[in-house]
Structure formats: C-alpha cells, structure tokens
N, C-alpha and C positions, 0 to 999 in steps of 0.2 A: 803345450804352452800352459804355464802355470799363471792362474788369477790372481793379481796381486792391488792391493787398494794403492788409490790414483789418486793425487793431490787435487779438493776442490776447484771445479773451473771457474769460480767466480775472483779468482784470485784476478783473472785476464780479464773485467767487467768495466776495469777505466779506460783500458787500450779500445777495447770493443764500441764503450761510449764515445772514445773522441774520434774513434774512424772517421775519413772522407769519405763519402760515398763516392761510388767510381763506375763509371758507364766504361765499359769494355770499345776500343774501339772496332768500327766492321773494317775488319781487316782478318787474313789468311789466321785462319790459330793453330798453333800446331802445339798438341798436346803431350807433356814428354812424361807418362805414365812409369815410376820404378815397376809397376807389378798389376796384373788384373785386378781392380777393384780401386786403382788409387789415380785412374782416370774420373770416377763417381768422388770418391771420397774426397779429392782435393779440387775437384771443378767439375763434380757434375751440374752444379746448378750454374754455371759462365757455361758450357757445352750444349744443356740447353738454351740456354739463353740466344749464344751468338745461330743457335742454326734455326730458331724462332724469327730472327732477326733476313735473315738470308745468309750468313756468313757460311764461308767454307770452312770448315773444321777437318784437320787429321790427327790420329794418334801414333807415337811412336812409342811403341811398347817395348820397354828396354829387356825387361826378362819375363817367363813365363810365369812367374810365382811357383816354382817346383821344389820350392824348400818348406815351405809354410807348414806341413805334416810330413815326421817319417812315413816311411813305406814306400809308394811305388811313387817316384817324379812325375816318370813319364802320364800316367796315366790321369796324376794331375796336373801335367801341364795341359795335356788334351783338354781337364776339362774345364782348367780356367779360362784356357784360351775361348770355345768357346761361353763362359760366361761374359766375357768381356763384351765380345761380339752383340750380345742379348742385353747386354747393358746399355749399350753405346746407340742401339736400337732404341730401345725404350727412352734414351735424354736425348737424342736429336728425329726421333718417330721415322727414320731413315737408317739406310748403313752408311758407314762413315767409313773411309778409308785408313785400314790400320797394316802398320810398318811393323816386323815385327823384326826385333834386332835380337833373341835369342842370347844375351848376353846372360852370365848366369847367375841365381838366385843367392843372394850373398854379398857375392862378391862381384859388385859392377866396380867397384874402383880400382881395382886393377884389367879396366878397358878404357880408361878417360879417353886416351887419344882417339881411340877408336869411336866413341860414345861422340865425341868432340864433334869428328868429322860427320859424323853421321843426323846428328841434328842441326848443323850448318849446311849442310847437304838440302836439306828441306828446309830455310829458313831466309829469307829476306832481309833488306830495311821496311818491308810492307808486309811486315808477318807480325803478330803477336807468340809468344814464344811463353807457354803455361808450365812452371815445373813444382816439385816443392821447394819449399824454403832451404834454403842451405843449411841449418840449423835443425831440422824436423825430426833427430834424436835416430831413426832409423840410418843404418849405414848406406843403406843404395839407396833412399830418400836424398839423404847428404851428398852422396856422392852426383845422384844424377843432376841436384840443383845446384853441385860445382861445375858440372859440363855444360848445364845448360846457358848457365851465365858466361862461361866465356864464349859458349859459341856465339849466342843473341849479342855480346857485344865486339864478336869479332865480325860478324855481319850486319853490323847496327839494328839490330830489330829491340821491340819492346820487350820487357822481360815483367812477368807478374807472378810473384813465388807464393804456391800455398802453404797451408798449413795443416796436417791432422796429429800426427803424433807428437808435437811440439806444443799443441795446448794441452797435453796430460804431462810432458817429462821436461820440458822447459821451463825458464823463469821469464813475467814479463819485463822484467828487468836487463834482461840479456836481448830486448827490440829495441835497437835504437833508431828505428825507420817508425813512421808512422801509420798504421793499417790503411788499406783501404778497401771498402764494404761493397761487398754488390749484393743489394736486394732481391732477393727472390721472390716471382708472381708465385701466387697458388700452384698457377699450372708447371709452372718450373719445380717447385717443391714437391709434387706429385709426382715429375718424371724421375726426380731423384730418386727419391723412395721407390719408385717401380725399379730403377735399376738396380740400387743396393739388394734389392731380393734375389735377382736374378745372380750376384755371388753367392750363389749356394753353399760353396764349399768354406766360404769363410764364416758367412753368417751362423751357420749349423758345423761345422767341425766334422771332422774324420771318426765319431763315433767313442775315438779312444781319446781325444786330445780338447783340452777348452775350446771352445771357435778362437778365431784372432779377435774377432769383428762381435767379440761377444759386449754386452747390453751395457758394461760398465767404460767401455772406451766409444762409447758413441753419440756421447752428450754435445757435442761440437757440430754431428752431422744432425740436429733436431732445431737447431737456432736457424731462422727464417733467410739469413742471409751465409753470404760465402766472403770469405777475409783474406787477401793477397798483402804483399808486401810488392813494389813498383821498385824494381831494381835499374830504373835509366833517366833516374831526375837528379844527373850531374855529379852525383858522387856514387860510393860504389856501400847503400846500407847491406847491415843485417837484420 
C-alpha cells in the first residue's frame, strides 16, 4: 500500500458539532464486520459499550482480510482471524460469538444475496444491526452496508452505519442524515485501544508493504466518541 496525503478531518468538525448524542439500545447487536479489524475500528467503543451494559453482542465476519498484503492469504487469513478473536476479547473482557461467512476479500459484492440472507439469518425486529456506512469509500465496506440495510429492513431491525474510511475520502456534504454520537467512558476508550493493537498485522504491516492502519489514517479512531448514521427514522438517508 502506497502512503498518500489525506484531506484534513476538521473539514467534518460542523457535522461532529451538531451530532445527537445517541444511547444505543440494550437490545441483540449483531455486528456485520467487512474484514478483521473493522469490528474495533467502526464500533469498537458501541461493542464495548453494549456488553458493559449486559447486552448480547455477535459478529458476523463477512471475509477474512486475505487481501490486505500480497504473499501468502492463507496464512493471513489464519492470522487475522485470530486477531479478531483477541480483539473482540479485549472490548467485551469475554469471547463473543463470531459467524464467519468466508466470503472473499475484495469482492463481497458479488455475494449480496448471499450476504442478504445470511445477516437476516441472525437478525430481528429486536436486534440492532451495526455495519459501515454505505458510503464508507471501501468497496466491501459499501457493499456490506448495501446488505446490511436491506436485510435490517426486510426484518425490521434498527440499522446504525459507521464510519472509518469515509472521514478520510468522503465529503461532508455528501451526509444528508444527521450523525449521531455515542460517547465513550475512559474505560471503553481503553478497551479500544487495547484491541486495535492486538491487529497486529494491520497496525505493523508485512515488512515490505505500508501498514493499512498506519498513523496518518487513524485520526478518527483517537476522537473520544464513535459517529453512526440511524438508517430507520422513516426515510431511507445517506
């Protein structure tokens, strides 16, 4: 991955100011991660949160991140996989039950239907349903928060779309939804941070290649609160 300069994030500092704050409800969350590490990076601090709370948390891990570095897949999908597991540890201080759907790194959107079924499979009118933004500039980011919204709304469930790659490559002018903020305790901040370490392979790179998760794309994961977009308040934003 080549390092490339990344448009100021104070550009996003109105949207951020006028956020609602927003208490997650205790209700089933089922988290619908593109890739290890974007369970932490797009709601690790709602993950710790709801299971501080008592909420039941699951992740559906759409692909293994076996694309992230040439060389060997397999060997890193081994060893994302488990980072995630060590991750998901460290923001709920438990294991947390993860689905792993194996779909592949790249290219989730030529699985939608499948993707479709498989997070309406685990998903309620008594679920909250966590994905990125449909918007979030990565293509399985996009793609997964196209599945995830029709599935949460073909089962009526809440829908809360994050954000990470969309406040580097996005404009906020292309939000016509309103943010909404959930603050983070100390201690939630902490387990974040604990868990973002334990992606080792992103944070430190393959030796030969930039990290992804290097130091210039992670000014979003250092701001005290986590920003969703509430995609089931009667019309259908972006």
């Amino acid at each position: 991955m080549t390092r490339v300069e990344l448009p100021d994030l104070g550009r996003w500092a109105p949207q951020r100011t006028d956020a609602q704050r927003w208490e997650p409800p205790r209700k089933l969350t089922v988290v619908v991660a593109p890739h290890p590490d974007d369970e932490t990076l797009l709601s690790g601090g709602l993950i710790a949160h709801q299971a501080r709370a008592g909420v039941p948390v699951i992740v559906l891990a759409v692909t293994d991140g076996e694309a992230a570095y040439p060389g060997d897949p397999d060997g890193l999908a081994r060893q994302r996989r488990r980072e995630q597991r060590q991750a998901l540890r460290a923001l709920a201080g438990e294991e947390l039950p993860v689905l792993r759907l194996g779909l592949p790194d790249g290219r989730v959107e030529d699985h939608h239907s499948s993707l479709v079924a498989a997070i309406a499979e685990h998903v309620t009118v008594d679920s909250l349903v966590v994905a990125p933004w449909r918007l979030d500039h990565h293509c399985d980011h996009e793609a997964v928060g196209r599945a995830a919204h029709e599935a949460a709304g073909r089962c009526g469930a809440a829908l809360a779309e994050g954000l990470f790659w969309a406040w580097h490559h996005r404009q906020p002018q292309e939000m016509v939804s309103r943010l909404r903020e959930l603050p983070l305790s100390r201690r939630e901040v902490e387990r974040r941070r604990c868990a973002l370490s334990h992606h080792h392979s992103q944070v430190a790179g393959d030796g030969a290649s930039t990290p992804v998760l290097h130091s210039g794309v992670l000014g979003p994961f250092d701001w005290p609160s986590e920003y969703f977009i509430l995609s089931n308040e009667g019309d259908d934003p972006l």
